[in-house]
C-alpha positions, -999 to +999 in steps of 0.1 A: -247-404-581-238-441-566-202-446-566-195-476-554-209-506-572-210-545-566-218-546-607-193-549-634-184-509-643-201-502-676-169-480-690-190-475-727-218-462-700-200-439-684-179-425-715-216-420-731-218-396-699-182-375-701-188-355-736-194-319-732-198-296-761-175-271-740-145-296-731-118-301-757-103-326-737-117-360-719-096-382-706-107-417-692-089-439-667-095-477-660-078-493-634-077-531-645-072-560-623-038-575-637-028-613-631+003-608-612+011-591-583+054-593-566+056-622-585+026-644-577-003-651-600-035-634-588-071-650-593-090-617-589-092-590-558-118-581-538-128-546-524-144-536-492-154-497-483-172-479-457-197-472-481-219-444-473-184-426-460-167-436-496-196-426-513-189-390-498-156-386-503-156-394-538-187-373-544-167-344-523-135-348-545-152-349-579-165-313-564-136-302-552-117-312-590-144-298-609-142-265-590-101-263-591-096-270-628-130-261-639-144-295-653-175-298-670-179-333-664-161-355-634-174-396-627-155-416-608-172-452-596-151-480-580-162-516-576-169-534-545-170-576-538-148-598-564-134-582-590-115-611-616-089-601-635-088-578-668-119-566-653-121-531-644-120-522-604-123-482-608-129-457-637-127-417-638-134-395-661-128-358-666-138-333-690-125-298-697-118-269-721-080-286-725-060-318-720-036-304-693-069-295-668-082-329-675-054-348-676-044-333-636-078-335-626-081-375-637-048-381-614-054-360-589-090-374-583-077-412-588-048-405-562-067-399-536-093-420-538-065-447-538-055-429-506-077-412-485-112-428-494-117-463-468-118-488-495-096-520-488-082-543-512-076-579-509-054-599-536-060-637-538-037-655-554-037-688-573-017-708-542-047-700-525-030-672-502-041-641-502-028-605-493-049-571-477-038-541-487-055-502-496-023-485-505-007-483-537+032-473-544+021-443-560+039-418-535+073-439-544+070-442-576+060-403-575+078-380-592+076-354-570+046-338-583+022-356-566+001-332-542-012-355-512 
């Protein structure tokens, strides 16, 4: 499975994909590109990756989750190019026997793709400025849980 994708994520698409007759719980995130970002208005974002080593590493985590809290079904796909705002920049999916496996196994998976996978994000903002970045304030805004 591709993904990375220069296309608008399909989330209907891939939710068609995450139901299992064995998992009891399915939980679906969508990370949205909002219209702010410190204060300043954002026109959209754009994503860059080492592709074929992104493609890897998300392939090699969605193993490693399914393996660790037993998932029947794990997608992840993040966008690459523009990306305009309220429209969706990454989406994973996890399925399992209960909530609690695959609610951890949807975090854990989007955490380090945020982290660990070379993707690189730049904001452009309405002045016309814009802003690279890659790392989110997750580990701050962490409550301690958070496994990196």
């Amino acid at each position: 499975m591709i993904h990375l994708s220069t296309e608008k994520i399909d989330v209907m698409a891939l939710w068609e994909q995450a139901h299992h007759p064995a998992a009891g719980g399915v939980v679906l995130f969508s990370g949205e590109v909002r219209n702010n970002h410190q204060g300043k208005e954002v026109s959209h974002l754009s994503y860059e990756a080492a592709e074929q080593m992104a493609n890897k590493m998300i392939a090699a985590l969605l193993d490693e989750a399914k393996q660790r809290w037993e998932l029947q079904v794990a997608i992840a796909v993040h966008r690459l190019g523009k990306v305009s705002v309220m429209e969706t920049a990454v989406v994973v999916i996890t399925a399992a026997a209960h909530r609690a496996e695959a609610y951890a196994a949807n975090q854990y998976i989007i955490d380090r793709i945020k982290h660990q996978v070379p993707l690189w994000k730049c904001e452009h903002f309405v002045d016309g400025e814009r802003a690279w970045g890659g790392h989110c304030a997750c580990q701050q805004k962490s409550t301690g849980n958070m496994e990196l």
